[in-house]
C-alpha positions in Angstrom: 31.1 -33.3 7.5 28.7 -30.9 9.2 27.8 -27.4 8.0 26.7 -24.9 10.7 25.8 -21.5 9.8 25.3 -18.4 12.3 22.1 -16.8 10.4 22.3 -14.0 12.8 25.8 -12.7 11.7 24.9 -13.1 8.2 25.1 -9.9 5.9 23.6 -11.4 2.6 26.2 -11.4 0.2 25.3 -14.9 -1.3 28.7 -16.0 -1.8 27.8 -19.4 -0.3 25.0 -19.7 -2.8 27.2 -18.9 -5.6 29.9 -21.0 -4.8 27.9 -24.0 -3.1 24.4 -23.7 -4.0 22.7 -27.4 -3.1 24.2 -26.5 0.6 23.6 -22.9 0.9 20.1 -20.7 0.0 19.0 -17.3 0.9 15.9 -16.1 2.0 13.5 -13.4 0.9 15.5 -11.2 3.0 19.0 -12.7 1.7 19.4 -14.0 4.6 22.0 -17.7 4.9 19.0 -20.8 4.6 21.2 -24.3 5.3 19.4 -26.3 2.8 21.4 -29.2 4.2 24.0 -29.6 7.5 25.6 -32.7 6.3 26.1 -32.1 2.7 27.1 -35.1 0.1 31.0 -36.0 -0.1 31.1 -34.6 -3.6 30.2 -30.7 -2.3 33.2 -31.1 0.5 35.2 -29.0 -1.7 32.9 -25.8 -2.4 31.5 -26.2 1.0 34.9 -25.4 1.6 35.2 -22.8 -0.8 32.0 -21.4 0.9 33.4 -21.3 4.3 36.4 -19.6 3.0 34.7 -16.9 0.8 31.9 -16.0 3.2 32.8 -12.0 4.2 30.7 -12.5 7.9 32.4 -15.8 8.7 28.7 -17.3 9.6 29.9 -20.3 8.1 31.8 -23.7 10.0 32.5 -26.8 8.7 32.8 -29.8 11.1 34.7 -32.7 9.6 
């Protein structure tokens, strides 16, 4: 799996942290920080979840 994150679309709502947070940080501006773009098998699922919540869509998830 690879995680891919448009940090220019993002609008902070930290959803991705929340749901996934040893993938997905946020900066001092609350800005998307990858913290990793191939995350363990074991996150797969709330990678997922991220993906799927994120209100910007700045997240994709290559399998």
């Amino acid at each position: 799996m690879r995680v891919i994150v448009d940090k220019e679309l993002c609008i902070g709502a930290g959803q991705c942290v929340v749901t996934a947070p040893d993938v997905f940080d946020q900066d001092d501006d609350g800005i998307v920080e990858l913290l990793t773009d191939s995350p363990a098998e074991g996150d797969r699922d709330a990678v997922k979840e991220a993906e799927h919540v994120c209100p910007a869509r700045v997240i994709s998830v290559e399998n």
